[in-house]
C-alpha positions as CSV (number, residue, x, y, z in Angstrom):
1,X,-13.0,5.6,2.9
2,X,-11.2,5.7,6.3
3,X,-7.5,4.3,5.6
4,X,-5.4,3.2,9.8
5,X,-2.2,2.4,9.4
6,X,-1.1,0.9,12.7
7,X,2.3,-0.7,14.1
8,X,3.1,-3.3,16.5
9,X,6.8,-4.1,18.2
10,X,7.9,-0.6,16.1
11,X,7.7,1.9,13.8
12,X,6.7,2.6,9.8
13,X,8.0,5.9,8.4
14,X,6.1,7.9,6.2
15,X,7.1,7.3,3.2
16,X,6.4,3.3,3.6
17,X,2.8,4.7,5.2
18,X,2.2,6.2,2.0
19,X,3.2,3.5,-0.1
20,X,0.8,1.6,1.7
21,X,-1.7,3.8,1.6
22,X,-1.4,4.2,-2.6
23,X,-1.4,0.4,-2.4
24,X,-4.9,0.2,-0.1
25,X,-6.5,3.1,-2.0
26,X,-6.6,1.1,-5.1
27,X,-9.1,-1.7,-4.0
28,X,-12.0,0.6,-4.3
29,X,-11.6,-0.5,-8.0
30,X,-12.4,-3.6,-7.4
31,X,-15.6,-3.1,-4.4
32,X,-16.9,0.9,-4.5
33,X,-18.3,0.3,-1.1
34,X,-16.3,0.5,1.2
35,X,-15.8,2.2,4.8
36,X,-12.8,1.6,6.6
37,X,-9.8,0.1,5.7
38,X,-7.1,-1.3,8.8
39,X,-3.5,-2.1,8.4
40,X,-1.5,-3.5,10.8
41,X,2.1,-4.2,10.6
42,X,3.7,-6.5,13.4
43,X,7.1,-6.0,13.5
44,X,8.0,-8.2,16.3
45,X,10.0,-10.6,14.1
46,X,12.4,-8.1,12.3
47,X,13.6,-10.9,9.6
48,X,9.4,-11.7,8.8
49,X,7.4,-8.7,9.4
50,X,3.3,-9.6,9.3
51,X,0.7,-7.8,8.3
52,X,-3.2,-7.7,8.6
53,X,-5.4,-6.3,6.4
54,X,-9.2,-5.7,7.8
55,X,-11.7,-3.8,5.1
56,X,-14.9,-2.9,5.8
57,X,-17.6,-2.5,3.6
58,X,-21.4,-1.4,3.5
59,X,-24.1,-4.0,4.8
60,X,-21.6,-5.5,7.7
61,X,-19.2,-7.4,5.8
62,X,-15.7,-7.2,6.8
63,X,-13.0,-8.9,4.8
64,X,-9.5,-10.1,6.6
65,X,-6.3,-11.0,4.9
66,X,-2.7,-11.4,6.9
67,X,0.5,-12.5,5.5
68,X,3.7,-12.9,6.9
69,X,6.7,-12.6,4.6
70,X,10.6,-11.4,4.0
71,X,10.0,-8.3,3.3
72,X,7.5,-5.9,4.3
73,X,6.4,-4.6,0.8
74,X,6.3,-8.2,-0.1
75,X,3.3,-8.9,2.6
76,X,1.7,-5.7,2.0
77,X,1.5,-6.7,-1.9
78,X,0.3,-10.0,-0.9
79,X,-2.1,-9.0,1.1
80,X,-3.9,-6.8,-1.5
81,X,-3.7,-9.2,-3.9
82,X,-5.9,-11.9,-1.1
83,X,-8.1,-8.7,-0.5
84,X,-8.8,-7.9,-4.3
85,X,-9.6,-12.1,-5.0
86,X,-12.1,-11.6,-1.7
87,X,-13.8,-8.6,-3.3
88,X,-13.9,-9.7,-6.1
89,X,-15.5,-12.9,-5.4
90,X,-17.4,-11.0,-3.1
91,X,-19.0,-8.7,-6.0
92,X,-19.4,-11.3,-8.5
93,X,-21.9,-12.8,-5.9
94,X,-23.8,-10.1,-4.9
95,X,-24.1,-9.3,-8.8
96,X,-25.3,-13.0,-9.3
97,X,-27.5,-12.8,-6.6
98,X,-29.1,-9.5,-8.5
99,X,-29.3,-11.0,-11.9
100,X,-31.0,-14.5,-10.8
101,X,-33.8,-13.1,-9.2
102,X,-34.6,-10.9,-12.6
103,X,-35.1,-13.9,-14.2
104,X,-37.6,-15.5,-11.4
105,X,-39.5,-12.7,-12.3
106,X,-40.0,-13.1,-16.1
């Protein structure tokens, strides 16, 4: 999995980068495949940073999440906890889709 961190109106040191980075690693927990992950943090508005999270994943799905809060660690949590409810969601499907067509068969 590919993980771009990525800043707008500023910059992220490297210790937030890894933070973020330990934070974006963890939703392969929830969705094994996946590609690429994108973060983007737009620092134009000092007092609400936003950030954007694009994964993608195997068979052309992409997932997007963006929050906008007081505190940047504060979006970046939020934002992985709207991208593990979309995987999730997103897996539960796909496994649905798996188990209803065994029992067509039978």
């Amino acid at each position: 999995m590919q993980i771009k961190i990525s800043t707008r109106h500023g910059h992220v040191s490297e210790q937030t980068q890894a933070k973020i980075t330990a934070k974006v690693e963890k939703l392969t927990r929830f969705f094994e495949r996946l590609t690429a992950v994108e973060v983007t943090v737009d620092l134009e508005r000092r007092d609400a940073p936003g950030v954007d999270l694009r994964v993608s994943a195997e068979h052309k799905h992409d997932f997007v999440a963006t929050d906008r809060s007081d505190d940047l660690m504060t979006s970046i949590d939020s934002v992985v906890d709207k991208m593990e409810q979309q995987l999730r969601k997103y897996k539960q499907k796909v496994q649905d889709r798996h188990r209803g067509a065994g029992h067509r068969q039978q």
